[in-house]
N, C-alpha and C positions, 0 to 999 in steps of 0.2 A: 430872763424868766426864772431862772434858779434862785438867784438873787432876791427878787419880791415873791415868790414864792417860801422861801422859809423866813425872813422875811416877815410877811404876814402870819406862818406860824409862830414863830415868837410873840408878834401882837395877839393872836387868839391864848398862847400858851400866857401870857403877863396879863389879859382882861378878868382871871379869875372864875370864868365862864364851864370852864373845864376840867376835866378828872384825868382825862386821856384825851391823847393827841392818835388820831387815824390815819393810817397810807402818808407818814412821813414821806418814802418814797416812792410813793407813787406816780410823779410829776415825770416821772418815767415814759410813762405813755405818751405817745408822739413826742416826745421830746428825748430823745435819746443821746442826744450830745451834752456829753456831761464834764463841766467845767474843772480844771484844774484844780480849784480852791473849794473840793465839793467835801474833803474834808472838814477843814474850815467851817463851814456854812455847817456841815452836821454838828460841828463840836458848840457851837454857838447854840443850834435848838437844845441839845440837850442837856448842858451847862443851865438853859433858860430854862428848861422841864424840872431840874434838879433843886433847883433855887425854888422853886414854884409849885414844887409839887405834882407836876404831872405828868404821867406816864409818857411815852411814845408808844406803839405800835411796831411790835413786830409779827407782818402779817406773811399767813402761811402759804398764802396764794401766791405772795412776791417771793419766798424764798424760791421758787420755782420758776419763776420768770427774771429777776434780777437780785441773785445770790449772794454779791458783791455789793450790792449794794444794802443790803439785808446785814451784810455782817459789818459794812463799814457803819452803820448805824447803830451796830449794838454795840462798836469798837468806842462810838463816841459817849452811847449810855455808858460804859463799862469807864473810862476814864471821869465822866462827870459825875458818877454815883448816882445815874439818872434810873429809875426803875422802869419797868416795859408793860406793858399789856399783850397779851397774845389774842390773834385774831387769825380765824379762818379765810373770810370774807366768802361765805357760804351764800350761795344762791340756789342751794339744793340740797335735800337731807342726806344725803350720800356725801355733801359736802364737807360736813360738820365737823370740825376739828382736822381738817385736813392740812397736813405738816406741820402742828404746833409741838410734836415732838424734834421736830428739824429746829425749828426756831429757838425751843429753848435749850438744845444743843451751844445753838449760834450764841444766844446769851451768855450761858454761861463759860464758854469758852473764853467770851468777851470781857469777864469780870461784871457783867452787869449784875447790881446789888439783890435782886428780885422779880418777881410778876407781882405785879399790883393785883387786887381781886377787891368787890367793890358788897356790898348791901346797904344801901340808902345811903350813896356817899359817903359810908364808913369806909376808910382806904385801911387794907391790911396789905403786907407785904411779906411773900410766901418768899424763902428761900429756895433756889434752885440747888438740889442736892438728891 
């Protein structure tokens, strides 16, 4: 499941379709057994984001519920030179920006190059400092 799951991120992230990639780790959810080579599989999306130009997701909702996999994520943007998008995943206005100070912690810890930020598909990339 892990497998074709990023996977198929890489085909959505290579179709051109996209600016940013959401809930990289997400696949979290009921599926909690997570594979040896889960490395691997992250360094591959974001090598493929990197080349490609597009962001991944690091969302502020996951750094709370799967931490580790939050930072293994930003361990692989930070090695592939891949930039991030920061996301709430808000479903309430009390939500709003909830732990995206956490996340671009985890970023920049990571050596990730940026947070993408967007106006009509114009991609700019904000230094984390």
């Amino acid at each position: 499941l892990w497998k074709r799951y990023y996977a198929l991120s890489v085909a959505a992230i290579k179709s051109g379709a996209f600016d940013a990639l959401s809930h990289p780790v997400r696949n979290m959810i009921g599926n909690p057994y997570v594979p040896d080579d889960v490395g691997d599989l992250l360094d591959t999306v974001a090598e493929s984001a990197a080349r490609n130009g597009v962001a991944l997701e690091l969302n502020g909702e996951d750094t709370h519920r799967w931490p580790e996999m939050v930072t293994a994520l930003a361990q692989a943007c930070g090695r592939a030179g891949c930039a991030v998008s920061l996301g709430s995943d808000a479903h309430r206005p009390e939500s709003v920006a909830q732990s995206l100070r956490t996340a671009s912690f985890i970023a920049a810890e990571a050596g990730v190059p940026g947070v993408v930020s967007f106006q009509r598909r114009d991609r700019r990339i904000l230094a984390f400092d």
